[in-house]
C-alpha positions in Angstrom: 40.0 114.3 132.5 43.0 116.1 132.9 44.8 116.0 129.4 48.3 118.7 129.9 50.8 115.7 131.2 49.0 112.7 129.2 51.5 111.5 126.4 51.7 112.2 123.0 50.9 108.4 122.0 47.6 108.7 124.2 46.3 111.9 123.1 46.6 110.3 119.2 44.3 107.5 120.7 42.1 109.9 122.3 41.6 111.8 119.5 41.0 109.0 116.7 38.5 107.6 119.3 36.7 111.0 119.8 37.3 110.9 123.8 38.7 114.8 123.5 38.8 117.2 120.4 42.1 118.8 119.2 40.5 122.2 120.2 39.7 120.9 123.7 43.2 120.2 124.2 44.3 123.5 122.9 42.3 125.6 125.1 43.4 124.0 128.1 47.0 123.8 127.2 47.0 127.9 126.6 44.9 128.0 130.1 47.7 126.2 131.6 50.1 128.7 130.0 48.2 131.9 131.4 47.8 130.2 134.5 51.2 128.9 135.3 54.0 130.3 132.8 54.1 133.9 134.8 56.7 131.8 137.2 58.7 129.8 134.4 58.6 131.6 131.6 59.1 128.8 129.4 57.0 130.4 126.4 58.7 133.2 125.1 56.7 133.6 121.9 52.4 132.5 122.1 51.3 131.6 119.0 47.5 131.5 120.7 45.3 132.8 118.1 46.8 130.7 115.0 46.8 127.3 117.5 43.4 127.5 117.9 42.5 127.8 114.0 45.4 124.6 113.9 43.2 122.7 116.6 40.0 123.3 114.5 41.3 122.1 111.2 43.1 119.1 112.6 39.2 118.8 114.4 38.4 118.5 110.6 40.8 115.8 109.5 39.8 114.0 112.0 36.1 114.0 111.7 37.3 113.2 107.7 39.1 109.8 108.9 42.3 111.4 107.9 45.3 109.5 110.7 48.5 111.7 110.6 51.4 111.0 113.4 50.7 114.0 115.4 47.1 115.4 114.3 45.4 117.6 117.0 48.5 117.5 119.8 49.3 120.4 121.2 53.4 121.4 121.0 56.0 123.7 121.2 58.7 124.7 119.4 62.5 126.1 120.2 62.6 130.1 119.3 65.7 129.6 117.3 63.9 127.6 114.7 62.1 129.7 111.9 58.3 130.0 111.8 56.6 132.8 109.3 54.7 135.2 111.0 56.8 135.3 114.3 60.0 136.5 115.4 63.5 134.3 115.3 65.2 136.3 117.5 67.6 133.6 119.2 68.1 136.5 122.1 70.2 138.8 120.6 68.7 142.3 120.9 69.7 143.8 117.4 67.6 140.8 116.5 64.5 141.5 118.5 62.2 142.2 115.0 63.6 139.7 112.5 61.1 138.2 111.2 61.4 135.2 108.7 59.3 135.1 105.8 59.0 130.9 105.6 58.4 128.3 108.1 62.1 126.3 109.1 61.8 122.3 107.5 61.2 120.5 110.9 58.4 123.4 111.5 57.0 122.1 108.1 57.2 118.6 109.2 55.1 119.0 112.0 52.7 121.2 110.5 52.2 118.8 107.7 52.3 115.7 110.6 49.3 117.6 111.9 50.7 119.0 115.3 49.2 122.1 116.6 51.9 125.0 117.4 51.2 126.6 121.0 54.3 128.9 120.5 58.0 128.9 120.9 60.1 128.4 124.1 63.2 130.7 125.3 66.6 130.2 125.0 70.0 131.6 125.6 71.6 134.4 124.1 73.0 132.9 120.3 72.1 130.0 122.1 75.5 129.6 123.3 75.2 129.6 127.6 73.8 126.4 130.0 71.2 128.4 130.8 68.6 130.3 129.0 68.2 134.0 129.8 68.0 137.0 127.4 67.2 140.8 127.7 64.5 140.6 125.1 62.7 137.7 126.6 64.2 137.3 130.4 65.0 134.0 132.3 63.5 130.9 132.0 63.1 129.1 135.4 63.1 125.5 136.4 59.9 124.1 137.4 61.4 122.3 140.3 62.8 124.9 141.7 62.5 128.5 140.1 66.1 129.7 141.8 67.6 127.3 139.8 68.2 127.5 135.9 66.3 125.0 133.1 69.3 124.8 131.4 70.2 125.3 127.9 70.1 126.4 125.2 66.6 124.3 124.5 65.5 125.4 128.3 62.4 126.8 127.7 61.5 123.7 125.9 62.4 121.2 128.5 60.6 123.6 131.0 57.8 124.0 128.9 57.2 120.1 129.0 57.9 119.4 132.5 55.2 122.2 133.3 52.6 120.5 131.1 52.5 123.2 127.8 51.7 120.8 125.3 53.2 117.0 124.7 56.1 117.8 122.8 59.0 120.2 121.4 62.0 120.1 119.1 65.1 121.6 120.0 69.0 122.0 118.9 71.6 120.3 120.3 75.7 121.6 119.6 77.0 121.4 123.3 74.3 119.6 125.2 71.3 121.8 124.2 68.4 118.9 124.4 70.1 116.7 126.8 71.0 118.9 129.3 67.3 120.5 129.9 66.0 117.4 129.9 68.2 116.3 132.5 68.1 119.4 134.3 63.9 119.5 134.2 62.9 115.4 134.3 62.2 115.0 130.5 63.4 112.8 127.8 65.7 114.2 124.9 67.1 112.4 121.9 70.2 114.1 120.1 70.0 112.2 116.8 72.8 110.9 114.5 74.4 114.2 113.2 72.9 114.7 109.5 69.9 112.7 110.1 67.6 115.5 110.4 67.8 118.5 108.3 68.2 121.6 109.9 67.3 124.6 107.4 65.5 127.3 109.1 66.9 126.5 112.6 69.9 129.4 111.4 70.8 132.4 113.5 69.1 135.6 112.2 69.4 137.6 109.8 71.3 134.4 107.4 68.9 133.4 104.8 68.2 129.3 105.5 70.3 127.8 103.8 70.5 124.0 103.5 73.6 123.9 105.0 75.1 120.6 106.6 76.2 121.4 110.1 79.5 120.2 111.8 78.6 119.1 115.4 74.7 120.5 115.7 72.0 118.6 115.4 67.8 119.5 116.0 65.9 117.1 117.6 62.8 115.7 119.9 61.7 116.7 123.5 58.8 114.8 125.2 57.8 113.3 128.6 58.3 109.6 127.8 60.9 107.2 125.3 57.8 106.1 122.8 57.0 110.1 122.7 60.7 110.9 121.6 60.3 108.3 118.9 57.2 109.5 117.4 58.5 112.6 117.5 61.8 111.6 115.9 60.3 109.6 112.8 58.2 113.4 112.2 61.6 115.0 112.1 64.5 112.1 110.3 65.2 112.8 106.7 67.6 115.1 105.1 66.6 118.3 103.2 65.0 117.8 100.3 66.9 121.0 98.5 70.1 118.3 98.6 68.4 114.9 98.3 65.1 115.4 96.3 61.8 115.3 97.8 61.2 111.8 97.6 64.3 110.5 100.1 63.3 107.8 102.2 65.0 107.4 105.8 64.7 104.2 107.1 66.8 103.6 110.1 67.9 100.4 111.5 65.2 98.6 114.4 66.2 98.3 117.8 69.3 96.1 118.5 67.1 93.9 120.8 63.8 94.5 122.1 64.7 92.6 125.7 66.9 94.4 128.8 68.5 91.2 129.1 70.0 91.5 125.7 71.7 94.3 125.9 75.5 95.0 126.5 75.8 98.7 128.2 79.1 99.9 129.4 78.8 102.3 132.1 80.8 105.2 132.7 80.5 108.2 136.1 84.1 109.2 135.9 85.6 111.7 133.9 89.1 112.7 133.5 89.0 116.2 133.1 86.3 117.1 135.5 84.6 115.2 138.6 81.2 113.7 138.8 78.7 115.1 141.7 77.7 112.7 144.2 73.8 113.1 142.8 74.6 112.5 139.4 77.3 109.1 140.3 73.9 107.8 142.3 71.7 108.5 139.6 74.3 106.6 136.6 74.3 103.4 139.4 70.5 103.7 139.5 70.5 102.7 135.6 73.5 100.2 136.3 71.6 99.0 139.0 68.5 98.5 137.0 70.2 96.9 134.3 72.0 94.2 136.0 68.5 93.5 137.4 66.8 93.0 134.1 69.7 90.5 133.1 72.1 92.9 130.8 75.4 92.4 130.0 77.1 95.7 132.5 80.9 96.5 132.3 82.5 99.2 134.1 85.4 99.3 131.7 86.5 98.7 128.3 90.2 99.1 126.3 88.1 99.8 123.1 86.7 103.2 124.8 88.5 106.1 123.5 90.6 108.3 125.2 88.2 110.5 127.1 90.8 113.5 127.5 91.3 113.7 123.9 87.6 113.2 122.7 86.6 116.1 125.3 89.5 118.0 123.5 88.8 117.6 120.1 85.3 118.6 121.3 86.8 121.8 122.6 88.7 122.5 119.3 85.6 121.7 116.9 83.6 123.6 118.9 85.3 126.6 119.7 86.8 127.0 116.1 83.7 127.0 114.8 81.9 129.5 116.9 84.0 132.0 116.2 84.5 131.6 112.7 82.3 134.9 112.4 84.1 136.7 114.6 84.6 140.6 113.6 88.7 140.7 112.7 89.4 142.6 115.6 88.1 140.8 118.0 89.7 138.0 116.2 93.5 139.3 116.3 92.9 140.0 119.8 92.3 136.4 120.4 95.3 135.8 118.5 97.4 137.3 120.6 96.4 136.3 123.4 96.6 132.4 122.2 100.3 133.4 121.4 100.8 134.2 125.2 99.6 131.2 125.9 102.8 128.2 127.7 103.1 125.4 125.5 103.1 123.1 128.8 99.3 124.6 129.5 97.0 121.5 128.2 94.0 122.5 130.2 90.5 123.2 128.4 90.3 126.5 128.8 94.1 127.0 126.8 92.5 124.2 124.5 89.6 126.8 123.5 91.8 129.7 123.4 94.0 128.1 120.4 90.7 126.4 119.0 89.3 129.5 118.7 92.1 131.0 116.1 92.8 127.4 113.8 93.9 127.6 110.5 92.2 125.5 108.3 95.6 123.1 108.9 94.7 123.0 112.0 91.0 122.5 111.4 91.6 119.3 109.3 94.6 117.8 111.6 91.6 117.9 114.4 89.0 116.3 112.2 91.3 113.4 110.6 91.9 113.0 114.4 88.0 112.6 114.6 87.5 110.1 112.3 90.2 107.9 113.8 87.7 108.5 117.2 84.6 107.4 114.9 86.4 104.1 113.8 87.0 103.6 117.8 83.8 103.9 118.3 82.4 101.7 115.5 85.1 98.8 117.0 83.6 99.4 120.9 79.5 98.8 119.2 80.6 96.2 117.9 80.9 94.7 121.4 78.6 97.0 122.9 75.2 98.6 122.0 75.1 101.4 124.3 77.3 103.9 127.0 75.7 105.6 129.6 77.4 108.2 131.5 76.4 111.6 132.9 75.2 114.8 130.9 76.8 117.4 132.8 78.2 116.7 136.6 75.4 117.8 138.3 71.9 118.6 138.6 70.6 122.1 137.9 72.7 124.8 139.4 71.6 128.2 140.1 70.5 131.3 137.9 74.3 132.7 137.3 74.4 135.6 134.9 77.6 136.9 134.9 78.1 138.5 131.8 81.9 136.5 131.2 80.8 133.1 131.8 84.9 132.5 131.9 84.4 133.8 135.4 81.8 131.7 136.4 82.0 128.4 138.3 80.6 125.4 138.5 79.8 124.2 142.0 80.4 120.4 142.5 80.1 118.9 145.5 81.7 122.1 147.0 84.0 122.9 145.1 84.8 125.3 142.1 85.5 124.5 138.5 85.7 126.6 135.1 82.0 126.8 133.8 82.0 125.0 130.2 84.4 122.0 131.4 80.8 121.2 132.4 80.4 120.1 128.2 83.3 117.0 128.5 80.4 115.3 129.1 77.9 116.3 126.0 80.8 116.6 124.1 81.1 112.7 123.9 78.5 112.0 122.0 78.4 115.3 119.9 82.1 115.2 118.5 82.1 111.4 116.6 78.0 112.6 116.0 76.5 109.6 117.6 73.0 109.5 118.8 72.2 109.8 122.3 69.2 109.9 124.8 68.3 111.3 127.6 66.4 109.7 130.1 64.9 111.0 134.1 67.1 108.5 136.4 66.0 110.0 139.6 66.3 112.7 142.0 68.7 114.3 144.1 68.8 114.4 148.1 67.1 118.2 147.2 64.2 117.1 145.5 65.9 117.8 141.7 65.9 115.8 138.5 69.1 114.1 137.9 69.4 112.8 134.0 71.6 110.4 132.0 72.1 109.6 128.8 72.4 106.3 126.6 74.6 107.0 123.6 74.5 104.8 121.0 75.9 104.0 117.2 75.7 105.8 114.9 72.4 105.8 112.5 71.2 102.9 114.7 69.4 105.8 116.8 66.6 103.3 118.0 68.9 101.2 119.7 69.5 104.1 122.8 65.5 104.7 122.3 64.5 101.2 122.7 66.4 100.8 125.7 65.1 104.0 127.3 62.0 102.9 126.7 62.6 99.7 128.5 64.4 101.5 131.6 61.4 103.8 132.1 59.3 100.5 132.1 61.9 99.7 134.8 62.7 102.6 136.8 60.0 104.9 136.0 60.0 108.3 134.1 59.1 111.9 134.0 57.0 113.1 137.0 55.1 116.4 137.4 57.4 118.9 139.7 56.0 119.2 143.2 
């Protein structure tokens, strides 16, 4: 049997009934790698030699009765997250031999949940681009169409998955990072509740790992089906235990409903700030479409949804004034004057990341009050809804663009040109107010690519959006292996 593209969920059953051995797996995962990886380069980091003496032990456990979540399944893991004895590089250069001396939590948590670790998967630059590309590890392609990008910054993961090298990965998410690959590559993502999985060791080298609570980012699953993401996820949920003490329980809230025709989904294509490619509109009525057919309560529109220009520009601001918090001071005032030459009367996204990225700390808390009054928005529209699905970026994966100032680059929708990282209104949705969100394979475009969407839904209730992609991949189908 061929064993690279069956799901996590039946390789556990597989292995507890002693149809396939953990090292069986493993071997023909790392064939698959050699054979086919040469063209994606998904895996930027093998971990070969120490997977193997994984797959025996889990082997082992097995053959001792012992049942742990993920025992014996072969996966992946982003290259930004710390693992002892290989390189956290997160594609800077000056980084290329950093080496960290302890594994990062979530690599703990699988280790310990019994997963065996083929290697870790590419990613951008800091990860901070749509596309993952480095000069230490090169470009990871998309495994529908190797012209094309895998996205970013948790790329090489989604690639990795959609190629068949191993069942599952973790990844980051700030700006899109797990949702957008998936959508880009035909794979499922879930971007958990911010703060509901520590992320200590997933920290830009050289910093010490710090258990540090994050603003915006989040780590999270990657896997080829909805049950997949959630075994994955209840691995990973819990906060660090240097904060909350080892013993901290997280128990999250089940499912709203366990029926399509229970839910209440408002639907959203349009944005504001930025259109929505023809592909990805087709692929949101799709799930609409699906929806109304299973008996759910669909609305188009709702006066308890927050203003979408403001959430995507408090996005902007959070974002940007955070990621340049580190800035050296020069590059800093230079920014500074150049915000000063900005018109008052410019409003657009671009202008909005200029200021963001020289806030005072008056600014900084003006923007997140102005956040919270978005949460309690949000908190008033679940109580009439249980999910929102709209796009993840406006269309499907564009092509390899490395121009070294992404300000110059454009985004190509539906002919015509807009400014790259407007691309994020859409990520940003979810990511600013921190609510959980999953992303789901809703069909192809007319060219053959994956087109994704995703299901946000409220906050710490993130089985709610996992339950009902779980119910839409009953409906409409799921991943499916890149011809």
């Amino acid at each position: 049997m061929e064993w690279n593209f069956q799901t996590a969920e039946n390789l556990a059953a597989a292995l507890r009934a002693g149809e396939v051995t953990s090292a069986e797996l493993t071997d023909e995962a790392i064939a698959r790698i050699e054979r086919d990886d040469k063209v994606i380069n998904a895996i930027c980091v093998p971990d070969f030699d120490r997977a193997r003496a994984a797959a025996r032990g889990a082997d082992q456990a097995l053959a001792r009765g012992e049942d742990r979540p993920l025992l014996g399944i072969p996966v992946t893991v982003k290259e930004s997250y710390n693992m002892a004895g290989l390189p956290t590089t997160w594609g800077m250069p000056p980084q290329a031999n950093f080496m960290p001396a302890e594994d990062a939590v979530q690599v703990s948590r699988l280790k310990a949940a019994g997963a065996v670790v083929l290697g870790k998967t590419n990613v951008p630059v800091g990860l901070q681009d749509i596309q993952s590309f480095n000069e230490i590890y090169g470009t990871t392609n998309n495994p529908w169409d190797h012209g094309r990008t895998s996205g970013g910054s948790s790329g090489g993961s989604a690639a990795a998955l959609a190629s068949g090298f191993g069942a599952l990965s973790i990844g980051s998410d700030l700006a899109g990072s797990l949702r957008t690959p998936a959508h880009f590559c035909g794979v499922y993502a879930h971007k958990p509740t911010l703060g509901l999985a520590a992320t200590r060791g997933m920290v830009a080298p050289p910093a010490p790992p710090l258990p540090v609570d994050l603003d915006l980012a989040v780590v999270g699953p990657m896997a080829r089906t909805a049950r997949d993401l959630t075994l994955l996820l209840d691995v990973m949920a819990g906060p660090d235990p240097l904060t909350h003490g080892v013993a901290y329980d997280v128990t999250l809230p089940p499912a709203r409903h366990e029926r399509l025709c229970d839910f209440r989904v408002l639907v959203l294509k349009e944005h504001p700030l930025i259109p929505t490619g023809s592909a990805v509109r087709a692929g949101v009525n799709r799930v609409a479409d699906a929806l109304v057919d299973g008996g759910a309560r669909v609305e188009r529109h709702s006066p308890l949804l927050p203003d979408l220009t403001e959430a995507a520009t408090l996005y902007t601001q959070l974002l940007f004034s955070g990621s340049v918090a580190r800035f050296p001071v020069e590059a800093y005032e230079q920014l500074r004057t150049r915000a000063a030459g900005l018109s008052a009367d410019d409003q657009s996204l671009d202008a909005a990341r200029l200021r963001a990225m020289v806030f005072s700390h008056r600014d900084w808390i003006e923007a997140n009050n102005r956040r919270e009054l978005h949460r309690r928005s949000w908190r008033q529209l679940f109580a009439e809804f249980d999910a929102v699905i709209c796009p993840i970026t406006p269309t499907p994966a564009f092509g390899h663009d490395h121009n070294p100032n992404p300000l110059e680059r454009r985004l190509d929708i539906d002919g015509v040109g807009y400014p790259y990282f407007d691309q994020l209104v859409w990520a940003g949705l979810a990511t600013m107010p921190g609510l959980p969100a999953t992303a789901i394979p809703a069909g192809r475009s007319p060219e053959g690519l994956p087109i994704g969407v995703q299901l946000i839904g409220p906050m710490f209730e993130d089985r709610t959006p996992l339950r009902l992609a779980e119910l839409l991949e009953q409906k409409i189908g799921g991943f499916q292996v890149p011809k």
